[in-house]
N, C-alpha and C positions, 0 to 999 in steps of 0.2 A: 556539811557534816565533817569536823575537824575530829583527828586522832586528839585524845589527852595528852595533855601537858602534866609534864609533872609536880608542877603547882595545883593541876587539878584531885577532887577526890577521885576515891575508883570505887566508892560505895555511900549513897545515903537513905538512909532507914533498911528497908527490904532488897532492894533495887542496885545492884550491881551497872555500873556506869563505862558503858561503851565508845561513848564519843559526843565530842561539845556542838549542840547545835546551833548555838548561839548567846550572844553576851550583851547587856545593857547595860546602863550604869545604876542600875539596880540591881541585880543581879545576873547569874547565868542558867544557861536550857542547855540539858545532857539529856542524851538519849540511854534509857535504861532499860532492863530487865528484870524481872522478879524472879522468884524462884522457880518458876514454870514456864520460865521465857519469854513471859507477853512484854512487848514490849511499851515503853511510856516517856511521856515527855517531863523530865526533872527538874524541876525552879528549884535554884536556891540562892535564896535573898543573900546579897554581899553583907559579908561581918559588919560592918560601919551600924549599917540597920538594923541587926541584931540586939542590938545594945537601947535600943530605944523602948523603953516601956510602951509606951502610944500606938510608935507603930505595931509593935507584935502584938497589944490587944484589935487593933484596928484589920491588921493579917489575918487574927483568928476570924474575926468577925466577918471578913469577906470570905474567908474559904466555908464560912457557914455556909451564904447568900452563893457562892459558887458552887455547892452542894447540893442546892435547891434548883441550879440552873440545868435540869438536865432535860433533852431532850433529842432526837436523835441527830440532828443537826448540830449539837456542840458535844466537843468530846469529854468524855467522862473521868469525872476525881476520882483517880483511885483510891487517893491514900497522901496524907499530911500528916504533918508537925508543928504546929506553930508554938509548940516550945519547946522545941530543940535547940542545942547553942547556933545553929542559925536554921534558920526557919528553912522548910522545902513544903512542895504540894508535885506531886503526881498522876498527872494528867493524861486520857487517852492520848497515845502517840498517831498525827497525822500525816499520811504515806502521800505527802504529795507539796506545792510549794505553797507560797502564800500568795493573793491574788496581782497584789503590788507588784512581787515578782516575776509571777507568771505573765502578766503584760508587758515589763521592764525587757525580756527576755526575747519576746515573740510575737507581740504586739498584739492590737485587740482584738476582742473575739467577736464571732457573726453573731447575727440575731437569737438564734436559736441557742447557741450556749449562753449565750451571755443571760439569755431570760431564764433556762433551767440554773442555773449557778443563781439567781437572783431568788428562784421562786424556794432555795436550798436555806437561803438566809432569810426570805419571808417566813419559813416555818419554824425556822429557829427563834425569830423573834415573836411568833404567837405563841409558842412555850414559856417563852421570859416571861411576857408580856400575861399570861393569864396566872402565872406565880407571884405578879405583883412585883416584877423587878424589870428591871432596865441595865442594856450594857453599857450606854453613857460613850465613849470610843469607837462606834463601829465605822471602820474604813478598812482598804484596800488589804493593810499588811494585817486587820484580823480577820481576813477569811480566809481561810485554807481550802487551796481548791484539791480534793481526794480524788481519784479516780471513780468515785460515785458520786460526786454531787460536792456541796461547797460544806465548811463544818465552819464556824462561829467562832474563835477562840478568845481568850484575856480576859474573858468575861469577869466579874467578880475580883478575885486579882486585881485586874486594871487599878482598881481603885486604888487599891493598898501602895501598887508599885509607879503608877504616875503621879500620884498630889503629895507623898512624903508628910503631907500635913492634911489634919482638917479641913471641909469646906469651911469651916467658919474661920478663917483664916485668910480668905480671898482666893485661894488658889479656883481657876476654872478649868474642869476637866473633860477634855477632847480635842478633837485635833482641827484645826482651819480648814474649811473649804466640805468638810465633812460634820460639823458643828452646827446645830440648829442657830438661829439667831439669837431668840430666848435665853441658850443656855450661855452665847459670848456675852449676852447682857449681864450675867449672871443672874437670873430668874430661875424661879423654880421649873425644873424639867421634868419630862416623864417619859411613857413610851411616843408621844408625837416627834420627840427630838431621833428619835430611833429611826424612826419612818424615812426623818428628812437624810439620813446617815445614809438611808440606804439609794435612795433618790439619788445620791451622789457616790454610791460605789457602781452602781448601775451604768451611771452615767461612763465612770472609770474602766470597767470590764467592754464598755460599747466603743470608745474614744480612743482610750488611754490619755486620758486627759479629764482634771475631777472637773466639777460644772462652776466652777469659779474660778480657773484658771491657776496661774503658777504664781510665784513671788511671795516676797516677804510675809510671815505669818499675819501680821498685823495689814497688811493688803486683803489678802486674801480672805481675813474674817471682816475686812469693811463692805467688799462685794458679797457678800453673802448678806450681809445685812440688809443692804441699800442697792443691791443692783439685780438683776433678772439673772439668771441661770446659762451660761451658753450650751445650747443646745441643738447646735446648728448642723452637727455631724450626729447625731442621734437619728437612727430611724424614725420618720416620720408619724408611723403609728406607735409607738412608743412614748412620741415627747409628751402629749397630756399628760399620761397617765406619772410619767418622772416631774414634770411640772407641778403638779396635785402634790405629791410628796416632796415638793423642796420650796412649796408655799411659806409666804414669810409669818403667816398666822397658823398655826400649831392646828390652831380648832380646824380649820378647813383640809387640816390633811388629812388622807385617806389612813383608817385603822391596819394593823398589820393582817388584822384576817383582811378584809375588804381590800389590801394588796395582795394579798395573797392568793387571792380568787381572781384578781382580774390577772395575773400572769398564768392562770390554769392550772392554780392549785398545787397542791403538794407534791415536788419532782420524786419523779419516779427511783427506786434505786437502780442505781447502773452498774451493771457486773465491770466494764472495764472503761479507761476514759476515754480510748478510744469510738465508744458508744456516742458520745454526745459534744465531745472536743474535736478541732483541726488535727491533721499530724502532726504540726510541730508543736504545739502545747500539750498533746495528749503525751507526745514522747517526752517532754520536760517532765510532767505527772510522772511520768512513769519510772523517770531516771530517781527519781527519790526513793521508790521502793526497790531498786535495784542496787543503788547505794547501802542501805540499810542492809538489805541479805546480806552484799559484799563484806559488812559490817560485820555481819553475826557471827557469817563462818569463818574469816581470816581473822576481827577481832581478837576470838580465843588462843588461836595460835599463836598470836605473837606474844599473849601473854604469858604462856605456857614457854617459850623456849626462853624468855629473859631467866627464868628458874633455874633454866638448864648451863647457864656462860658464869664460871667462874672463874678464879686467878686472872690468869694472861687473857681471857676473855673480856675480864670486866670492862676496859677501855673500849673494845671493839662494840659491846654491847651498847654501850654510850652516848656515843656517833651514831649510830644507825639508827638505833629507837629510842634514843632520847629528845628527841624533839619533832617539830610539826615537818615529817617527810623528808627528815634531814638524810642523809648521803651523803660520808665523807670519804670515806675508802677510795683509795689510789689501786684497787684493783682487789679482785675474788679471795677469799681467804684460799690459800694453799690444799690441794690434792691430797689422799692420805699416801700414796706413794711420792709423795714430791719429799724432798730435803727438808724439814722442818729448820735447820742453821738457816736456808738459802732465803728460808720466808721472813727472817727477822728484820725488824726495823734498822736502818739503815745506822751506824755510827756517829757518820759525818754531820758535822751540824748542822743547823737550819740556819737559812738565811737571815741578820741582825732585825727584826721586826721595826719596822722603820714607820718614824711621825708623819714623813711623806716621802715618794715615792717621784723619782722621775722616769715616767711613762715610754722615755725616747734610750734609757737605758736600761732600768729595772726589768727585763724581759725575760722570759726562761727560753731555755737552749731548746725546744720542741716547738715555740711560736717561730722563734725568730728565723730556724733553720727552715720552715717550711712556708718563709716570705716568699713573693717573688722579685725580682731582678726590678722590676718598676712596679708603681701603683697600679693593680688590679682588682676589677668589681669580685668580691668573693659571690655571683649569681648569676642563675643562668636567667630567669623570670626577668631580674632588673625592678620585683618590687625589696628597695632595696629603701633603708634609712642609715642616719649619719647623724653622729655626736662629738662636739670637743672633750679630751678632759680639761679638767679644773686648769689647768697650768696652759694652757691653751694651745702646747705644744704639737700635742697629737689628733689627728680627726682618725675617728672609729667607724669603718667604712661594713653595717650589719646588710646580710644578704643572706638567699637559700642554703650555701656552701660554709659560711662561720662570718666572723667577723674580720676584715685586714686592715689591722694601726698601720695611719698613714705618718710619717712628718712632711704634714701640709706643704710647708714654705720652700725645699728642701728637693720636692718633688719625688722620694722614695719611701718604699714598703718596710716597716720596721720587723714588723709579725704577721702571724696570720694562725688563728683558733679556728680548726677545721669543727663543718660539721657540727653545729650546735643546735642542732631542730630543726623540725620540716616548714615552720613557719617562719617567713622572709621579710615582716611587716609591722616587728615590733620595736622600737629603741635600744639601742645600747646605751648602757649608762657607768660612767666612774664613779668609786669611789670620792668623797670629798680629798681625800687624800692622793689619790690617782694610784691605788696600789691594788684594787679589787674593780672587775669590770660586772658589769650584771646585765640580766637578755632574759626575756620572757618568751617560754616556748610553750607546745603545746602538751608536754611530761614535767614543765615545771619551771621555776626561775633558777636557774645556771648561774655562780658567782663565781669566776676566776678571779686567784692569786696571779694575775700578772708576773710577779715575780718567778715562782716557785711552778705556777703551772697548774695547783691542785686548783681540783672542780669540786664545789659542793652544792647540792641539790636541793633548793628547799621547795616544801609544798608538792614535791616529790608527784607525778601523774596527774597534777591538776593543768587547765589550760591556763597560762596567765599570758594577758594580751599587753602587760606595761608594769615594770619596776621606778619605784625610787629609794634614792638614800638619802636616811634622816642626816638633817646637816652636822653631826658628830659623826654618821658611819657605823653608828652601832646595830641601826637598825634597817631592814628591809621592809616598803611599803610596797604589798602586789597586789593589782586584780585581776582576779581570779573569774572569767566568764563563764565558770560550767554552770550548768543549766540546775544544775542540784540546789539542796537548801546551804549549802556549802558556798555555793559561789557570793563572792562578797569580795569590798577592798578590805584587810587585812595587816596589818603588819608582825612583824616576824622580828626573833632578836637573832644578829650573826652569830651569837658566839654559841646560843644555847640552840637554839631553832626552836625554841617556845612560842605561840602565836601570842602575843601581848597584846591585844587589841582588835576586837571587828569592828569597821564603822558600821553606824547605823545605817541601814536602809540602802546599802551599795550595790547591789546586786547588776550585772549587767556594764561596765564600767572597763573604758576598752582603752581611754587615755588618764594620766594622772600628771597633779601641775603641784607644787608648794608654794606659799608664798616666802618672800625672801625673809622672813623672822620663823620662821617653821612651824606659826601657830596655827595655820590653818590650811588643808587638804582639799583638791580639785576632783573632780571626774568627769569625765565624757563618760555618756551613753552610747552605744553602737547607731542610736538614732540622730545623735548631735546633740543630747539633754544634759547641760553641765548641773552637777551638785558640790554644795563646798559643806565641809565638815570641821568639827574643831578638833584639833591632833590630841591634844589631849584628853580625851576623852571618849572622841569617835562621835559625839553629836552632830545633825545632820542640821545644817540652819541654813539652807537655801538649796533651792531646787527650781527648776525652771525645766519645763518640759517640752518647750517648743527651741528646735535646731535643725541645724544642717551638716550629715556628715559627709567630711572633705577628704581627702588625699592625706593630708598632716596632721601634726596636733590638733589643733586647731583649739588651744586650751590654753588661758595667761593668768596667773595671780600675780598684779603687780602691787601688791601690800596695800596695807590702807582699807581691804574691802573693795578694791578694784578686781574687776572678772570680766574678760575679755572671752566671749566663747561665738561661735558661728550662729549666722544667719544669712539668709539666702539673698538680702542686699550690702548684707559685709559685716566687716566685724562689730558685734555687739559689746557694746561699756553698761555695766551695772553695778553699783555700790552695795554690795549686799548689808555692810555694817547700817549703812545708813538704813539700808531698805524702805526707800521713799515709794519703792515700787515702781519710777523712771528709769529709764536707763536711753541711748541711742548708738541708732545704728551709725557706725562711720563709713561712708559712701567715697565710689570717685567721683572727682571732678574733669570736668574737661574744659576745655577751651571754646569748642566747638559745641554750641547749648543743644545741637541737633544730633551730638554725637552719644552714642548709648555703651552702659557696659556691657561686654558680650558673656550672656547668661549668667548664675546664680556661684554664692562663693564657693571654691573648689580648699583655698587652702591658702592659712596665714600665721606669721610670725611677729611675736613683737622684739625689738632688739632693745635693752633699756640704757644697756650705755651710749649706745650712737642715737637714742630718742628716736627712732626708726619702726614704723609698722609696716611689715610687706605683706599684700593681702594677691591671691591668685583668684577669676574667676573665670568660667568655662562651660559653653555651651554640650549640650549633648554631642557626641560623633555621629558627623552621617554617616552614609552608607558608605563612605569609604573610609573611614572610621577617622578621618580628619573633625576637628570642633576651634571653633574659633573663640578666643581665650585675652583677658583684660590683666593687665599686671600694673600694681597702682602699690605705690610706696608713699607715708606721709609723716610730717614732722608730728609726732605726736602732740607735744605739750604745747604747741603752740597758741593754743587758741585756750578761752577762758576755760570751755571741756571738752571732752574728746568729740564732738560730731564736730568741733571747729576746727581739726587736727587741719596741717597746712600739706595740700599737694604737694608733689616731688617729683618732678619726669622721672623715668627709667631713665638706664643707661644701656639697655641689654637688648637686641637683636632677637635671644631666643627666649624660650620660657623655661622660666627654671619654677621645680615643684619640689615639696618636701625639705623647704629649709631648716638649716641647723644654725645656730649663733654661735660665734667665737665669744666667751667668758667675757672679752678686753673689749667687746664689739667694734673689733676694727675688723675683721668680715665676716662672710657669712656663706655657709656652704649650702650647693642645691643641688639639685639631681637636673640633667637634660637628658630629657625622656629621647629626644629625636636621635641623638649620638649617643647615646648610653654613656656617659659620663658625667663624671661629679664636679663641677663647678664652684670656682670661690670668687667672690665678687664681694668688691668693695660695698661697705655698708652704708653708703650715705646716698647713695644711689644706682648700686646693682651693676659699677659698670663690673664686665668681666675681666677680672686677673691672672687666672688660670686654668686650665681643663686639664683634669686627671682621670686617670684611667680607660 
C-alpha cells in the first residue's frame, strides 16, 4: 500500500482514492472509498488503452461476464465505466495478501490450511462454472487469501487486461506451469482447464513450489504438456486427488463440484485468520487490514493540513508530502516561542552541485569530525557489510552503529555517519557519481549528501533489506520486505520521491543485482529464489524457485542474460535470454579425488574485471560452534562455459566471508569473522594484503 503520487488521481467515478496498491503495465489498483466509506479496489486502465476502440468495447464486454461472476468467493463489482476518458471498474476491496505472496513471505502452508484455502477457490469455481464462464488465469497471485478463507480475483478483466488483442489473433491466455495443456495448444478450453489451475495452486499453497517446476516460460509450459506433475513433497493422501486434476486429458479431470466434495465441501466462513492459518501468515493476513485502518484515519489528515500551509510554507509542504515517504528537513520546524529570524534558512551558499564528487575529500564537517584516529568496525554484533565507491578510492565499512569511509590503501578513517538503523546486514551503496551514499534500514532507505551531510528518507517506516542506484543516479531501486500488499521491489525518483515503478511480482526480495547495460533487474528471495525483471517496465521473465540462502549476496547479472545466483553445490549459471531451461552448477575441484567439499554454499562473489569467482562453503557449527568450511576461487571464462571455469588455489590461511569487489578488480574486501576485521586481499588469488580495523 503506497501513499499517492502526484501524478496519481485522488478521485475516479464515486470513489475518493487513498493509496496505490499496485501497478501493471496495463494499468493501476488504488484503494478507494465511496461516499459511505466502504472501501474498494480501483482499476484504471493506462491512457495508451484508452484510446483503442476494440479494446474499450472488449472492457465493456468483460465487466459484463465479471458481473455475472458473482459468488461469495470472488469479490464483488461495485461500479464501472467503460466509457470514461479512461476506463475503471470497482471492485470488492480484499483485506489480506495474495497467495503467491503470502508463500513468497512465510513459506508454505500445513495440510489443513492449504485444503480449506483450496476448498475457498473450489466454490468459487462452481459459481463461474454453473454461470457458463470460466476464469482462464487462475494461479497463485489471483487468490487472495482474506482472513476468512481464499477470494478469486481478475476474473473477467483478466481477459481485457492480459491479451490487448483478440483470441483470433494468436495470443494464448494464462500463465505456464498453471495453464492446462489444451489451452498452450491453443484449443478450445473450458471449465476442465480451470480444475487443472487449481491442481497446480494447490500444489503451490502445499510446496511453494507450482507442480511443474521453475524456469523459462516456454520450459515450463513443455513439462506441463509432456511430463508428470512433481509431487513429491505433496502429502501423500492429497497427491491422487491433485493428480486427477492436472491430468493431461481434460475429460478425465475431476468437475469443480466433484472437487469440491472430495476437499469437504464448502469452507466454512472464519471470523479471524487466525482460525485456520499458522502465526506467521495469519499475522501477514492481518498486517493488511491494519495497514488499510492506518490508511483511513491518518490518510485524511494529511490531506486536510496540505490545505492549511501557505506562503513560506509552501516549500516545506513539498518535501515532506510530496512524494513516496520523502523526508527532507534538516530539523523540526521551529517553537512558537523560538526566534522566528533564528529559524530562517541559512544565507550562505550551498555547496557548487558537482558532476562527481571525490569521496576522500568531498565530506561534511559532522562525518569527518566524528572519524576515528584509525580504521574502526562502526559494530558491536560484527554483522557488518562493506562497499567501494565508484572511484574506488573509498571502502564504506556498514555496521549496527553507521557507516565508517575508510581510504583502504592509506590505512585511515575518512568519516563516520553515526547511527543509521537498528539493522547491521544491509549494503551501503554510492552514488554512480560518489556524492550520495544509500543504506536500507528498517524506517526506510537513508540517502546521504556526502557532501553537505543532508539526510533524506524515502519510503519513509517501511523495512527495506537493499538499495540500488540507476546507472544515471536519478533514480532509487528498494526492496521493500513488509509483509503487507505494499511490500515489493520498487523504484523511486531522488529528486521528486514519486514511486515510478513496482516490478511485477517482487514481493519478499532481500538482495538486488543490475546488469551492467541497466536493462534488467535481480532479486533474491529470503529463501535463496532469484527473479530477474525488465527495468523498464517492471516485467518479471524469469523466476526460479529453488536456492540457497548465504551470508552474502550471493546475486550476479553479468549481461548477456547471465545469472549467477546459489545453490547448495555452488554457484549456479543460467541464461535466462536464452532460456533453454539448462543451466550448471560450478563446483570445486580438488586434487585429492577422495577429498570432499566441507558442506553446502555459504557465500559468493563474482569479480569481472580480474575474471575471478570466489565461492565460500560451510558446514553447520557443532556444539562448539566451530564448522569446517571450503574456500575455492576460479578463472571464470576459461572453459568453453561456466561449469568448466578453471580452479585456482587460495592464497589465504583464514576465511574471509561477505566479500565486496573493488570497481578496478585489483582487490577485494572481506570480513574475518575470527579477528573481527576487514580484510583486502589480492584478487587473483585471495592472498592477504591488509587487515584493518
Amino acid at each position: 500500500m503506497h501513499p499517492l503520487a502526484p501524478s496519481d488521481p485522488t478521485r475516479v467515478g464515486p470513489y475518493r482514492l487513498i493509496a496505490l496498491l499496485g501497478a501493471g503495465g496495463m494499468g493501476r489498483v488504488y484503494l478507494g472509498l465511496d461516499r459511505r466509506g466502504r472501501p474498494a479496489a480501483v482499476k484504471v486502465v493506462r491512457a495508451e488503452h484508452a484510446y483503442e476502440p476494440a479494446f474499450r468495447a472488449r472492457f465493456a464486454d468483460e465487466l459484463d461476464l465479471a458481473r455475472r461472476a458473482q459468488s461469495e468467493n470472488v469479490p464483488r463489482v461495485y461500479d464501472a465505466d467503460a466509457k470514461a476518458e479512461t476506463p475503471w471498474m470497482a471492485t470488492e476491496y480484499v483485506m489480506g495478501p495474495s497467495l503467491q505472496h503470502l508463500i513468497e513471505t512465510t513459506g508454505p502452508l500445513p495440510e489443513h490450511s492449504a485444503v480449506h484455502l483450496a476448498r475457498g477457490v473450489a466454490q468459487a469455481l462452481v459459481g463461474l462454472h454453473a454461470g457458463g464462464l470460466t476464469h482462464r488465469d487462475l494461479k497463485p497471485a489471483n487468490v487472495m487469501v482474506s482472513p476468512h478463507g481464499a477470494r478469486v480475483i481478475d476474473f473477467g478483466i483478466a481477459r481485457a487486461l492480459v491479451d490487448g488483442h483478440s483470441p483470433e489473433h494468436g495470443k494464448t491466455v494464462g500463465t505456464p506451469g498453471y495453464m492446462a495443456p489444451e489451452t498452450g495448444r491453443g484449443e478450445q478450453t473450458g471449465p476442465p482447464a480451470d480444475v487443472f489451475a487449481l491442481g497446480g495452486v494447490l500444489t503451490w499453497a502445499l510446496t511453494g513450489q507450482g507442480p511443474f517446476g521453475a524456469g523459462h516460460p516456454s520450459t515450463v509450459l513443455y513439462r506441463s504438456e509432456n511430463l508428470a506433475p512433481e509431487l513429491g513433497r505433496v502429502p501423500e493422501n492429497l497427491r491422487p486427488l491433485i493428480a486427477a486434476c492436472l491430468d493431461k486429458d481434460p475429460a478425465r479431470r475431476p468437475t469443480a463440484v466433484q472437487l469440491l466434495q472430495a476437499l469437504g465441501g464448502p469452507a466454512p466462513h472464519e471470523p479471524t485468520a487466525a482460525r485456520w492459518l499458522p502465526p506467521a501468515p495469519a499475522s501477514a493476513v492481518d498486517a493488511i487490514g491494519n495497514a488499510y485502518r492506518a490508511r483511513v484515519v491518518f490518510g485524511d489528515r494529511s490531506r486536510r493540513g496540505r490545505g492549511l500551509l501557505t506562503g513560506a510554507s509552501v516549500v516545506v509542504a513539498l518535501i515532506l508530502l510530496g512524494g513516496f515517504g520523502l523526508w527532507a528537513l534538516d530539523g523540526p520546524l521551529p517553537r512558537e516561542d523560538e526566534d522566528p529570524v533564528a529559524a530562517e534558512p541559512s544565507t550562505e551558499p550551498e555547496p557548487a552541485t558537482r558532476e562527481v564528487c571525490d569521496p576522500t575529500e568531498h565530506l561534511a564537517p559532522e562525518f569527518t569530525e566524528a572519524a576515528a584516529s584509525e580504521p574502526t568496525i562502526p559494530s558491536v554484533s560484527f554483522r557488518v557489510r562493506t562497499s567501494f565507491s565508484h572511484d574506488g578510492s573509498v571502502l564504506a565499512v556498514a555496521g549496527d552503529q553507521g557507516v565508517a569511509l575508510w581510504d583502504w590503501e592509506n590505512e585511515t578513517e575518512l568519516a563516520l555517519i553515526e547511527s543509521l538503523g537498528e539493522r547491521s546486514d544491509t549494503r551501503p551503496h554510492f552514488s554512480p557519481n560518489d556524492c550520495l551514499l544509500a543504506w536500507g534500514t528498517e524506517d526506510g532507505a537513508l540517502v546521504y549528501s556526502l557532501e553537505t551531510g543532508e539526510l533524506t528518507t524515502y519510503a519513509e517506516g517501511r523495512d527495506i533489506s537493499d538499495t540500488l542506484f540507476s546507472l544515471d543516479g536519478t533514480v532509487l531501486t528498494v526492496a521493500d520486505r513488509g509483509f503487507d500488499s505494499e511490500g515489493s521491489v520498487y523504484d523511486i525518483d531522488l529528486e521528486s520521491g514519486e514511486t515510478l515503478l513496482v516490478y511485477e511480482r517482487s514481493s519478499n526480495r532481500r538482495f538486488l543485482a543490475r546488469s551492467p547495460d541497466g536493462e534488467h533487474l535481480a532479486g533474491l528471495s529470503g529463501s535463496g529464489s532469484p527473479s530477474v525483471w525488465e527495468t523498464e517496465v517492471g516485467r518479471r521473465i524469469f523466476d526460479q524457485l529453488s536456492g540457497e540462502r548465504g551470508l552474502g549476496v550471493n546475486l550476479e547479472l553479468l549481461g548477456d542474460g547471465e545469472l549467477l545466483f546459489p545453490h547448495e553445490d555452488g554457484p549456479f549459471h543460467y541464461d535466462f535470454l536464452e532460456g533453454s531451461g539448462a543451466g550448471w552448477v560450478i563446483e570445486p575441484e580438488f586434487e585429492d579425488e577422495d577429498e570432499e567439499v566441507n558442506g553446502s554454499l555459504t557465500d559468493f562473489v563474482f569479480n569481472p574485471e580480474a575474471d575471478r569467482l570466489y565461492a565460500v562453503f560451510m558446514e553447520d557449527p557443532d556444539d562448539e560452534g566451530f564448522a569446517a568450511a571450503t574456500l575455492s576461487i576460479w578463472e571464470y571464462s576459461a572453459g568453453d562455459h561456466p561449469a568448466e571455469a578453471t580452479s585456482i588455489d587460495p592464497q589465504i590461511e583464514v576465511l574471509p566471508l561477505r566479500f565486496g569487489v573493488h570497481p578496478g578488480g585489483e582487490v577485494v574486501s572481506a570480513i574475518q569473522p575470527d579477528s573481527e576485521t576487514i580484510l583486502i586481499l589480492d584478487a587473483d588469488d585471495l592472498r592477504e594484503l591488509q587487515r584493518l580495523g
